[in-house]
Structures are given as C-alpha cells and as structure tokens.
C-alpha positions in Angstrom: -61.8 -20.3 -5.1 -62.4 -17.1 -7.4 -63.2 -18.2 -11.4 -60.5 -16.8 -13.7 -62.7 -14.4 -15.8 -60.6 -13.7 -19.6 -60.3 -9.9 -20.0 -62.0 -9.5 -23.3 -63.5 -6.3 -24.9 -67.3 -5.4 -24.9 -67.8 -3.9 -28.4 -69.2 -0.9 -29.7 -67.2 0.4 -26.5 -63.7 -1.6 -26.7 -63.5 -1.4 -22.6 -62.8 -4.6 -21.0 -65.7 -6.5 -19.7 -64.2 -7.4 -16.3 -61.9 -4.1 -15.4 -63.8 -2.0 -17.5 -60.1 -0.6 -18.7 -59.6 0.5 -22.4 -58.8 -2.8 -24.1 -56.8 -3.9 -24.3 -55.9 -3.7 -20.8 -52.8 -5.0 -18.7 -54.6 -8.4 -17.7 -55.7 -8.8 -21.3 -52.3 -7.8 -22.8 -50.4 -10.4 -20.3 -52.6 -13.1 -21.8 -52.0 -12.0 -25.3 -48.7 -12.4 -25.2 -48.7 -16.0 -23.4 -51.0 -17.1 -25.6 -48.5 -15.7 -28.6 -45.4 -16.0 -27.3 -44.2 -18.4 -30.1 -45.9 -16.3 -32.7 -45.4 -12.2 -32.1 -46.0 -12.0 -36.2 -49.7 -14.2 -35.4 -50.3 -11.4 -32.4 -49.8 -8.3 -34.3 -52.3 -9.7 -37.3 -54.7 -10.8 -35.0 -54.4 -7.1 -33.1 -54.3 -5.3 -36.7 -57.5 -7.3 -37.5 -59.3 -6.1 -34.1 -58.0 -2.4 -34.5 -59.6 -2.4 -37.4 -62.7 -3.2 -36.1 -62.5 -0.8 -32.8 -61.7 1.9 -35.5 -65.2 1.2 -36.9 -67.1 1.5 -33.6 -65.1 4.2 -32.3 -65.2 6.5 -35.2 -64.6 10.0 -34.4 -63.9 9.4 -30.8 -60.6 8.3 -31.0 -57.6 9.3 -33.2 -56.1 6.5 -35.2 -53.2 7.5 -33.5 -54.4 6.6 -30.4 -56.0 3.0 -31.7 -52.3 2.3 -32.8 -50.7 3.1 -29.6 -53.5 1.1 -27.8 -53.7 -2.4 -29.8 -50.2 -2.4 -31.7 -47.4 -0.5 -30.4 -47.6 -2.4 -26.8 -47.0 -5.7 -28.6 -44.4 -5.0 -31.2 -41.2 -6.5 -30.0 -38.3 -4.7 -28.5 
C-alpha cells in the first residue's frame, strides 16, 4: 500500500516536494481546504503569512501579482 506523502513546499523554490508543481499545488490546495474547512478566515492568514515568505525567496522572479493569484485568490470563498 503506497504512503500518503503531504504536498508541502521546498523553500527558497516554493515547488512542491512531491509533484514538483508551483505550490501550492492541486493536492496541496485540496488539503488546505479540508484541513480549514471550518475556518476560511484561519486559511487565508495562514496563506497571507506563507506569501509573505515566498515573496522573500522569490524576489524578482515573480510579480506579486502572481504570488497573490497563487497562494490567495484560489482560497477566498465564492
């Protein structure tokens, strides 16, 4: 039986450890939002906090444009 591997991000890069997809990725974003689903206020501070962070690493590779689409705008609630 396979081992469930958690989809996490490898920093400086911010790609997922086990996909190797931009994190974070679909696996990693399903998870999320299990793991928030009572709190969507709790999951967009905790993604705030961690774009924040990616913003550091990634200066000047990515526009914060970009960081917002990737960590926030997937989560916000529709």
């Amino acid at each position: 039986m396979p081992r469930y591997r958690p989809h996490v991000a490898a920093r400086p890069s911010w790609r997922c450890r086990v996909c190797g997809a931009a994190w974070p990725c679909s696996p990693a974003r399903l998870a999320l939002l299990g793991e928030y689903r009572e709190n969507r206020t709790g999951l967009l501070i905790y993604l705030s906090t961690l774009m924040h962070e990616a913003m550091t690493d990634l200066t000047g590779q990515l526009p914060p444009q970009r960081l917002t689409d990737r960590f926030l705008t997937w989560a916000r609630a529709r």
